[in-house]
N, C-alpha and C positions, 0 to 999 in steps of 0.2 A: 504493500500500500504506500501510493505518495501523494503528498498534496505541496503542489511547486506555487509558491509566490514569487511575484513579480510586482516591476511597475513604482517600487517606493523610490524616493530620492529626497530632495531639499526642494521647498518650492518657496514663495513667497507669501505671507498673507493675501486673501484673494484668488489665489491662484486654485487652480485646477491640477487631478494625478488622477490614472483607472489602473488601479489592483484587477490583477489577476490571478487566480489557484487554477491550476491544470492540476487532473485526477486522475491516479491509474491505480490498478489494483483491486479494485473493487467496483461495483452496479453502482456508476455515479447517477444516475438517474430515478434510483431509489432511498438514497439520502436526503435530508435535508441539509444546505447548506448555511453556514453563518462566517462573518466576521467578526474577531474579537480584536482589540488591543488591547498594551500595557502600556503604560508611559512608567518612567522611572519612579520608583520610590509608591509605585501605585496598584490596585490587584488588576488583574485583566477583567476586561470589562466588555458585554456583547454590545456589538454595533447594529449588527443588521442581519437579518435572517429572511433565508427563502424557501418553500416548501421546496420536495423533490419535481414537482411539475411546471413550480414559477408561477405556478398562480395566487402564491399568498406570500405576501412580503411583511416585516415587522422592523423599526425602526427604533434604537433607541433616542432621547429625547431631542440628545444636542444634533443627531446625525440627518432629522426628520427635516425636510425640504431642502437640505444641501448633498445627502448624500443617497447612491441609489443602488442596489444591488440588483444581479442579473444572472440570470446562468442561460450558457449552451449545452443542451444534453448530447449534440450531436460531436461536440467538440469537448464533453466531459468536462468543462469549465466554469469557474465563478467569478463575476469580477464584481468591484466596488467602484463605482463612478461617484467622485470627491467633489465638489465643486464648493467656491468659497470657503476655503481652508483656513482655518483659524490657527494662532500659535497654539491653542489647548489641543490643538487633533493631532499635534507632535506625540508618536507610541511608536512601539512594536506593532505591527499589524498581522495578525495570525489568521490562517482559513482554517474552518472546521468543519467535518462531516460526520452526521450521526444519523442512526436509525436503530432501529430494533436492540439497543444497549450496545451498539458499537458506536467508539465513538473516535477519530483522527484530526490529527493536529500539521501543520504543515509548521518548518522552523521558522517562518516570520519573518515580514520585510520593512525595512526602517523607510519612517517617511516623521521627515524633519520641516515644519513650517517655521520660516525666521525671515526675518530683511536683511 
């Protein structure tokens, strides 16, 4: 099982990044997919969540109307589309997949917001 992040870097206040998890190893079409971060000194925290078929999405509070998640089942992928990036949304950013008490972590992509 792997779940591949991508897409983190530095950006500016304002600015825009799209997270992506590529999945192998497992019925990526039967999971649910989420986003977590951690920022330093802080516990991981869920961002955004998609059912296995994308047709139910869940937001946490700061991430609702700036940020959007997405998945291709055809392409076994998840991505996180960031927009209006605050310096608070500076973390680790983790993909996760669960379903039926399994549950994967992918190692996590730094995305750094600063001027």
């Amino acid at each position: 099982v792997q779940l591949v992040e991508s897409g983190g870097g530095l950006m500016q206040p304002g600015g825009s990044l799209r997270l992506s998890c590529a999945a192998s190893g497992f019925t990526f079409r039967s999971f649910y997919m989420s986003w977590y971060r951690q920022a330093p000194g802080k516990t991981r925290e869920l961002v955004a969540v998609i059912s296995s078929d994308g047709g139910s999405t869940n937001y946490e509070d700061s991430a609702k109307g700036r940020f959007t998640i997405a998945r291709d089942n055809t392409k076994n992928t998840v991505y996180l589309q960031m927009n209006s990036l605050k310096p608070e949304d500076t973390a680790v950013y983790y993909c996760n997949a669960r379903a039926m008490g399994y549950g994967y972590w992918g190692q996590g992509t730094q995305v750094t917001v600063s001027s």
